[in-house]
Structure formats: C-alpha cells, structure tokens
Backbone bond lengths (Angstrom), bond angles and torsions (degrees), N, CA, C in turn:
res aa  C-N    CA-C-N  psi(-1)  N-CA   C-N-CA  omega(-1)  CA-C   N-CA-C  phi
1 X - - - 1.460 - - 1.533 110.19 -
2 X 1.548 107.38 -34.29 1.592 87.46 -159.61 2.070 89.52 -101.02
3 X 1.256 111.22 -4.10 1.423 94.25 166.49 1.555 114.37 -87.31
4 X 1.032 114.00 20.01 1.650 115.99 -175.08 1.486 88.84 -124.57
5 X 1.317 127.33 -20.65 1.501 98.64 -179.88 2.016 99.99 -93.50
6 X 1.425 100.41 -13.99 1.356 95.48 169.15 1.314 125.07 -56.55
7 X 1.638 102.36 -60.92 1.816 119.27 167.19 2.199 105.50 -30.54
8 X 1.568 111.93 -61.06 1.316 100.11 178.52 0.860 114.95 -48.16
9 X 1.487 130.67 -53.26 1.409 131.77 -146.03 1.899 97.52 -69.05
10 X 0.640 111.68 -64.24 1.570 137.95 170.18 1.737 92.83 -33.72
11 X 1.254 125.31 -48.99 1.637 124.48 -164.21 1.820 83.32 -75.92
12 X 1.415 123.29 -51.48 1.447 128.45 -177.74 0.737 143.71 -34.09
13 X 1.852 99.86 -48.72 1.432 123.95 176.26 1.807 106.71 -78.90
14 X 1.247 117.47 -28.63 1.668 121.14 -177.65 1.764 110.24 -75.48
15 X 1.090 99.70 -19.18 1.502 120.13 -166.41 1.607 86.68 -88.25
16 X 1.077 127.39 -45.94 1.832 114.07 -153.73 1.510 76.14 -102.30
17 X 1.002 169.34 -65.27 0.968 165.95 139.87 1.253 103.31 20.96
18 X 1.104 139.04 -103.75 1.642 139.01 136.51 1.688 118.85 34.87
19 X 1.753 80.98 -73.34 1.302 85.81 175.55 1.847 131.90 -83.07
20 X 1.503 112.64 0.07 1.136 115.93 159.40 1.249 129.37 -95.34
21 X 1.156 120.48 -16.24 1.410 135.90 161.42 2.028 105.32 -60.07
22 X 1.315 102.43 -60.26 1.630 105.39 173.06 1.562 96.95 -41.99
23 X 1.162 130.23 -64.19 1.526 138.20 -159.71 1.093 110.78 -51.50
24 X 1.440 118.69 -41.38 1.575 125.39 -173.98 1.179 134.53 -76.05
25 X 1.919 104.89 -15.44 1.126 145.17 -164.27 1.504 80.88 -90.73
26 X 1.225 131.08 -77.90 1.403 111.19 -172.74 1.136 136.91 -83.65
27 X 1.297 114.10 10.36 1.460 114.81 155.69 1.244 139.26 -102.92
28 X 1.904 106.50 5.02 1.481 110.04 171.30 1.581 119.49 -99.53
29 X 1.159 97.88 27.16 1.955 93.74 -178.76 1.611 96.74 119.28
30 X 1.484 93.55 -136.48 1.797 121.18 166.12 1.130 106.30 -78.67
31 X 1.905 97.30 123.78 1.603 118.89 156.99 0.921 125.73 -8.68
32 X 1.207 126.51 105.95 1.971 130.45 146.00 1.455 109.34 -66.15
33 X 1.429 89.49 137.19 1.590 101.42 151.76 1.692 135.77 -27.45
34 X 1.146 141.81 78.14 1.140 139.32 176.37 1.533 123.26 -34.14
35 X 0.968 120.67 89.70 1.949 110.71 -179.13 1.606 90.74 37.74
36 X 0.883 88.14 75.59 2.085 103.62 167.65 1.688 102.39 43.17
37 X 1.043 116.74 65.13 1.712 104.11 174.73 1.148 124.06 57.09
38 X 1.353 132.04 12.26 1.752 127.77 -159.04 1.413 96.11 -139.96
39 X 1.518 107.87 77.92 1.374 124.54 144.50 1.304 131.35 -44.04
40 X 1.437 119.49 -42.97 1.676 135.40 137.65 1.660 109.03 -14.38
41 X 0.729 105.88 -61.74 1.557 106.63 -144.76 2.025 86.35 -92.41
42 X 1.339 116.12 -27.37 1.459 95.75 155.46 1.394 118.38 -81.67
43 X 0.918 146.73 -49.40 1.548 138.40 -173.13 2.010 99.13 -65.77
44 X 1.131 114.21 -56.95 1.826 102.13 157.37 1.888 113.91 -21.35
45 X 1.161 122.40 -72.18 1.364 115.50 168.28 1.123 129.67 -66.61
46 X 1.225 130.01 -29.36 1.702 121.45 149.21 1.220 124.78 -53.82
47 X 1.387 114.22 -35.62 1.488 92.23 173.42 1.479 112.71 -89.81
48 X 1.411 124.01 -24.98 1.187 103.88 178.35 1.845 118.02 -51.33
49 X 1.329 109.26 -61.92 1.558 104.94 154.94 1.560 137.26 -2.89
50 X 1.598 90.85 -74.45 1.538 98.50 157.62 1.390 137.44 -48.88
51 X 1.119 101.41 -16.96 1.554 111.65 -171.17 1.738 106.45 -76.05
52 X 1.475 85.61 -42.49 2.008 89.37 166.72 1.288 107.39 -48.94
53 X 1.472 106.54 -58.05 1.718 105.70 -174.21 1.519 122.23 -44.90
54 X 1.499 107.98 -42.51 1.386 110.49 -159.39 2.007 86.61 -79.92
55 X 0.962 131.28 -28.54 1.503 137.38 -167.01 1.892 88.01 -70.34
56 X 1.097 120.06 0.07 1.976 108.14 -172.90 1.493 101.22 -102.56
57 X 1.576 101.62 -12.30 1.749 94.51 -173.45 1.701 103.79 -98.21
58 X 1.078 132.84 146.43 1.403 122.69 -155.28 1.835 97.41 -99.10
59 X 1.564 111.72 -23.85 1.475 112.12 171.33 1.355 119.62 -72.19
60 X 1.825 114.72 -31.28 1.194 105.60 176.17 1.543 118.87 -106.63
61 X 1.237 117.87 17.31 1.308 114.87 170.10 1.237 132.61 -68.09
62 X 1.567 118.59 150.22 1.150 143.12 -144.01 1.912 93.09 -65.60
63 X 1.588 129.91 123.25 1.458 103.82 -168.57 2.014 104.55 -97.14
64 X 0.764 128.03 179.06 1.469 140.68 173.03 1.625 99.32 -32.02
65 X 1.315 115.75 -76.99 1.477 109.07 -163.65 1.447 97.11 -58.98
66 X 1.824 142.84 -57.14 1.036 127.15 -168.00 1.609 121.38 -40.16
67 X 1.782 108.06 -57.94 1.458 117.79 167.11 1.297 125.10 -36.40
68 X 1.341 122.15 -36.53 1.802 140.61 178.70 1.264 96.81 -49.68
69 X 1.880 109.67 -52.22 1.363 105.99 -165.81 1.447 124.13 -99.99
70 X 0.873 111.29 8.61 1.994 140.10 169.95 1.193 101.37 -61.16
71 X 1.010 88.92 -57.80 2.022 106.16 -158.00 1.811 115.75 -56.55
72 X 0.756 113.45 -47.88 1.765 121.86 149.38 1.256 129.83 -34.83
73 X 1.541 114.19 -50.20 1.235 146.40 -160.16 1.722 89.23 -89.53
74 X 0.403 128.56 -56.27 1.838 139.09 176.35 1.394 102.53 -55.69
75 X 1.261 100.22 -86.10 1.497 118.90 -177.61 1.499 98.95 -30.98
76 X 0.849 141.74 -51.91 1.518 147.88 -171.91 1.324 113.64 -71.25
77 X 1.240 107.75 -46.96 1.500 106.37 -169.22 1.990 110.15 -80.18
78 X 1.121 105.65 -21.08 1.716 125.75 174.37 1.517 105.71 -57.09
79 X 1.861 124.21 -33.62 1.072 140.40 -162.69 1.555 98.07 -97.90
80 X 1.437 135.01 -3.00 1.370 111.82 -164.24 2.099 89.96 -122.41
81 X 1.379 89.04 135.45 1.917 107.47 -158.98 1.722 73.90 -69.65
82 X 1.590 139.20 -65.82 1.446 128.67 -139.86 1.719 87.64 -111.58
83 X 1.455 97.54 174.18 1.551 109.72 161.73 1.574 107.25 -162.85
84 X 1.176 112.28 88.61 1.319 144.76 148.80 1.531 104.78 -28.79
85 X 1.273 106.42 136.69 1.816 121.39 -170.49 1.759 82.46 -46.42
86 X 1.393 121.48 -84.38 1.620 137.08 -175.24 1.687 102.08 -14.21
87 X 1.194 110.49 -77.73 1.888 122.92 176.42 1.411 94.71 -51.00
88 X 1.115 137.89 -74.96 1.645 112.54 -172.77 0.988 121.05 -43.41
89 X 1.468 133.92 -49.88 1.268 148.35 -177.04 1.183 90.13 -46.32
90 X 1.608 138.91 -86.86 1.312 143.69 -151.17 1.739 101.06 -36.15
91 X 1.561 111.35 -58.48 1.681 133.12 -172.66 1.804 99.55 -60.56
92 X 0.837 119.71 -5.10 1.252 123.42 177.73 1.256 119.09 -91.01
93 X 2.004 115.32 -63.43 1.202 128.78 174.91 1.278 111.00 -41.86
94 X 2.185 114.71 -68.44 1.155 103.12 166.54 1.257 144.78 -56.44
95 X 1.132 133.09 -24.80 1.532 131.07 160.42 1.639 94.59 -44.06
96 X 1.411 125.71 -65.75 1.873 121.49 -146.01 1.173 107.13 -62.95
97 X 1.915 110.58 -34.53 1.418 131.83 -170.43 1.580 96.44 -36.53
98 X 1.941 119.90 -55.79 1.070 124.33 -123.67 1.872 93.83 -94.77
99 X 1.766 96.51 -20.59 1.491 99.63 -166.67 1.571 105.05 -75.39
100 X 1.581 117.82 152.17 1.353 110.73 131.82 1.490 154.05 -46.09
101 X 1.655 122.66 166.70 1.562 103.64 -161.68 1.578 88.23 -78.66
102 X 1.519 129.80 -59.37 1.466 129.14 164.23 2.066 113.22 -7.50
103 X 1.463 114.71 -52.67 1.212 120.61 177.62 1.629 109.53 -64.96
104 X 0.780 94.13 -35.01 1.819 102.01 -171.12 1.181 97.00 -55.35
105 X 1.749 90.48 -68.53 1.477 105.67 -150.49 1.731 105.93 -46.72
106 X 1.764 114.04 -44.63 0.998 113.36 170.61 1.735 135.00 -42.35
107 X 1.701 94.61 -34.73 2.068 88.89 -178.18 1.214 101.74 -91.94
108 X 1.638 107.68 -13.42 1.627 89.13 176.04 1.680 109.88 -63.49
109 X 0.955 112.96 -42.60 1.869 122.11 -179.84 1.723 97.20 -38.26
110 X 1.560 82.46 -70.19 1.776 90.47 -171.31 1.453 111.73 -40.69
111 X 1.658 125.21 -20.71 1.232 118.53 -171.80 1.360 121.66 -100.84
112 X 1.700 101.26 -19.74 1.917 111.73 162.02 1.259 114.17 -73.82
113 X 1.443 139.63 -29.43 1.104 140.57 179.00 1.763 120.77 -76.65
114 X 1.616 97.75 -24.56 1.454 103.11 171.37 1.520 98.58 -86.38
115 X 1.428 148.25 -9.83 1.379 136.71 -146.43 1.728 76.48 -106.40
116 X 1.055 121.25 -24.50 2.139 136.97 -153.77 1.723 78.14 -80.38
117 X 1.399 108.42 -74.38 1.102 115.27 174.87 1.761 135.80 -7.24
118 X 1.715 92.18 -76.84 1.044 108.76 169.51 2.028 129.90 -63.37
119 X 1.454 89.64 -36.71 1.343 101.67 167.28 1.413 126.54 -48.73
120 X 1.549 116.45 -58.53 1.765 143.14 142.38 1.611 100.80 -9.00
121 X 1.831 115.41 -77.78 1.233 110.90 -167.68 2.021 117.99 -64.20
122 X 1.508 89.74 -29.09 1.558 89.76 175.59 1.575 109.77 -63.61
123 X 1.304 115.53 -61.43 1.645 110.81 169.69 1.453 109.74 -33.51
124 X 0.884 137.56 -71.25 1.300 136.37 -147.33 1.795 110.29 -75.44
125 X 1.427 103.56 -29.14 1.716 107.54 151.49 1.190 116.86 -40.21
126 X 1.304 86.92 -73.43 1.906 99.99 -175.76 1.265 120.20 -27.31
127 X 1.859 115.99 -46.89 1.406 122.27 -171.74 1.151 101.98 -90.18
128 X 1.336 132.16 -8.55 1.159 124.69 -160.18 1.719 96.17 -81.75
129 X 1.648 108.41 -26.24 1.495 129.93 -156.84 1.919 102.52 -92.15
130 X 1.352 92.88 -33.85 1.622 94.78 -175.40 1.671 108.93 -90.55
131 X 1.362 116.23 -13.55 1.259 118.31 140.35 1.420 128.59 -45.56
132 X 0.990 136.19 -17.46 1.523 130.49 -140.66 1.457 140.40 71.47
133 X 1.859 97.48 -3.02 1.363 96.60 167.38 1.389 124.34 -73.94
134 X 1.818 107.54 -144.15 1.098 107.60 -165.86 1.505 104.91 -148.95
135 X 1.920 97.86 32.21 1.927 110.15 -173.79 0.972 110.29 77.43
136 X 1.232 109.82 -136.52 1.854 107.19 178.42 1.559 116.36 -65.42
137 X 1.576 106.17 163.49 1.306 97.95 179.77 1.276 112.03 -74.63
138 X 1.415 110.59 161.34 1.245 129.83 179.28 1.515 135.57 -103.86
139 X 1.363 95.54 12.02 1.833 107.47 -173.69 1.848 77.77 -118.11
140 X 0.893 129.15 59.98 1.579 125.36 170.37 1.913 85.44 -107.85
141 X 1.502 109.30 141.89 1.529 112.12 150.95 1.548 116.51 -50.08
142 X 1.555 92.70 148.69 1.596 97.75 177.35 1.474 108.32 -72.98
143 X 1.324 112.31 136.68 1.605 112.97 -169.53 2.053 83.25 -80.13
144 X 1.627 74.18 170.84 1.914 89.71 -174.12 1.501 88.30 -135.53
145 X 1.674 117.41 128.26 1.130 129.96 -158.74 1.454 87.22 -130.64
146 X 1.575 98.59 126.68 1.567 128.15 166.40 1.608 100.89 -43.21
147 X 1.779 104.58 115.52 1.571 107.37 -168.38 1.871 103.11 -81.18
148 X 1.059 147.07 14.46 0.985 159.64 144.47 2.271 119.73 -73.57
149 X 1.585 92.98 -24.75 1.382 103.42 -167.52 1.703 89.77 -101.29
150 X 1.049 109.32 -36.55 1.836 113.87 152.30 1.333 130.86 -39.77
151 X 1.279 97.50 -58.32 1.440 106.24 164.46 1.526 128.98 -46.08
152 X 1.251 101.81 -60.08 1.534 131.09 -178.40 1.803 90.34 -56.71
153 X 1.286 130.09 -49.04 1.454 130.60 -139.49 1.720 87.52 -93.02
154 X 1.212 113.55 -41.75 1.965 121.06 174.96 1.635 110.30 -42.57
155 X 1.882 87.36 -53.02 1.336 78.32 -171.76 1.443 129.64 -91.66
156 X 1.313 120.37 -0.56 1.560 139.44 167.92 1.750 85.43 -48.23
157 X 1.438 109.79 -68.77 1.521 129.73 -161.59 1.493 100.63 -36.12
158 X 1.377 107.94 -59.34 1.452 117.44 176.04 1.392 126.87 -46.50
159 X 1.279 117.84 -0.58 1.853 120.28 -135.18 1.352 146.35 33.20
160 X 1.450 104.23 24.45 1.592 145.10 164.14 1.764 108.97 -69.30
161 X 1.501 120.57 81.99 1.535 126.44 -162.62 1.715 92.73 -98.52
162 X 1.794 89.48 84.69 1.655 105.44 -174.05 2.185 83.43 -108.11
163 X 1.953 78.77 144.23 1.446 111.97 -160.41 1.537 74.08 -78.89
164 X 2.027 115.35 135.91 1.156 115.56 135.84 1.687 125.43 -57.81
165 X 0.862 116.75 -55.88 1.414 143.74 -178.39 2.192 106.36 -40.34
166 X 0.991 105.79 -26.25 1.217 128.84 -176.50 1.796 108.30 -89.76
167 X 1.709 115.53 -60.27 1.221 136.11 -160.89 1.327 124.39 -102.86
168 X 1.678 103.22 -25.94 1.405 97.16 179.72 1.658 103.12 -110.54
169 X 1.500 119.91 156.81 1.519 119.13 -170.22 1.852 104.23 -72.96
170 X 1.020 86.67 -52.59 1.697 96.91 174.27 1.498 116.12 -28.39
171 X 1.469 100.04 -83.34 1.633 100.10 -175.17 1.592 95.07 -52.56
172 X 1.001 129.35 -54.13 1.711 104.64 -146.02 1.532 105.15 -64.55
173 X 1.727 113.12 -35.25 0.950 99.51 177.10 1.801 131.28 -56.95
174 X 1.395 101.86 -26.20 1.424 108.87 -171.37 1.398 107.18 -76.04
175 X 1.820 122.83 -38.06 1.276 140.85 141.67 1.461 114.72 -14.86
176 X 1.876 131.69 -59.88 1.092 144.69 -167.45 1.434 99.67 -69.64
177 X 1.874 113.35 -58.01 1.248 104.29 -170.77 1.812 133.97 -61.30
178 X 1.820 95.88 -34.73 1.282 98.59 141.54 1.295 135.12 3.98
179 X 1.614 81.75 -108.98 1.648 99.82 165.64 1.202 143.35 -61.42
180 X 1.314 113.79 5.79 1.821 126.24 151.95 1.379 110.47 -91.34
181 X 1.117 119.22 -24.76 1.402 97.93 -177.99 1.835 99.17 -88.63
182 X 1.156 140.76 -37.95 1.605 130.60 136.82 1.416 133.31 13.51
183 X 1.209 82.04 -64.98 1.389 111.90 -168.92 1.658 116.18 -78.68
184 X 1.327 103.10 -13.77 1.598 125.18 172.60 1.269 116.19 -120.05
185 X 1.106 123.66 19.21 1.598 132.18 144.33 1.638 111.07 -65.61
C-alpha cells in the first residue's frame, strides 16, 4: 500500500511538473524546448500509464492475446537508456497497433480530461497572479524529487531524451509490475 501510494505520489509530482514547465513555456515569450523536443517520449509515458487505467475497466481491458503482445513491447522499451522523438514514436505505434478502437477511444478521453485538467490549474494561476499573488501557494513543503528522476528531468532540459523507464527505480519498477500482471492473463 504505502509503495503504491509512493509510485502515485511520484506519478503526481512528474505530472505537475509537466504541467509547470507547459506554463512557463507560455509565459516567457518564444517556445522552449520541451524535455529536449520529444513530445513522443511524453505522450509515450502517458499512455503507458493509462494503460493501467484502461486495465481497471473489466470491458476495456487489455485481453490475453493483446497482453502476449505487450510484453515484448515493454520488455524492450525498459532496455533502451534514450528515446529519441523517432524511438518513441515507433513504442507508441506498436503499443496503439495492438489496442482496440473502443481502447483508444478510451485514452484518448483519459487524455482530454487530463488536458481539461491542466487547463483548470493554468486558469486558476492566472487569477491567482492577477490577484496579486504569486500562482500557487508558496508555503507548500519543498517537494523532494527522486535524484535519479532528476537526472532523467536535467537531461530532458539538456535535449538528452533519457528513458525514465530505464533510469529511474520507480517507473521501471511500476513498468515490471505491469508486466507481471500481463503475463498472468
């Protein structure tokens, strides 16, 4: 229990993370580089994510033969240190190749409702800013970021499209468990 509420917290903190980096991007002028140009390799980890999600609904879950062919696709991608816009892309196609349109249709949802999401927290910056604040609050504890997920996050910065899934213990582990429960379909 409490390493699964770790794993969220950890998915939470990368996620708002995410989303302040997007924020900053449009409020300093001209576009920065996103974690080095490789939008790929973020929507690659959202959907893998999602894939848990879509695995909670019992109509749209992932069935035996799909999982057979996951498992490769994982397994493989856990093994590669970078992922280049191109290499995500590939890890992408095959993952969608394998889903249904019903599955799709589903992470696509999951992915307008997180964009709703994110939109929500940007508004509410904004006012927080045309108030006289200063966005989010600022008496929040300093978050403590997995120094491996640091790593990974430096070198995005750099345009270094280093695999979480590879570098940080977290994802791979959550990656591994994944794919055991897959593997027992």
């Amino acid at each position: 229990m409490i390493r699964s509420l770790k794993l969220v917290i950890i998915v939470l903190l990368f996620t708002l993370f995410l989303a302040s980096i997007s924020y900053a991007q449009q409020q300093d002028g001209p576009p920065r580089r996103a974690f080095g140009g490789n939008p790929e390799l973020q929507y690659l980890l959202r959907l893998i994510n999602d894939l848990n999600e879509l695995e909670k609904d019992k109509k749209l879950a992932l069935t035996k033969d799909q999982a057979k062919k996951l498992v490769p696709i994982l397994q493989d991608l856990m093994k590669k240190e970078t992922l280049p816009s191109k290499e995500a892309e590939k890890f992408i196609d095959k993952i969608e190749g394998i889903l249904t349109n019903a599955q799709l249709t589903f992470l696509d949802k999951l992915q307008l409702e997180r964009q709703e999401r994110f939109r929500q927290l940007r508004q509410q910056q904004q006012q927080n800013q045309s108030q006289g604040g200063r966005g989010f609050p600022q008496n929040r504890p300093p978050r403590e970021i997995d120094k491996d997920m640091e790593k990974v996050i430096q070198g995005w910065m750099q345009g270094k499209p280093l695999n979480p899934y590879y570098y940080v213990k977290a994802f791979k582990d959550r990656l591994n468990e994944f794919i055991e429960r897959l593997k027992k379909k």
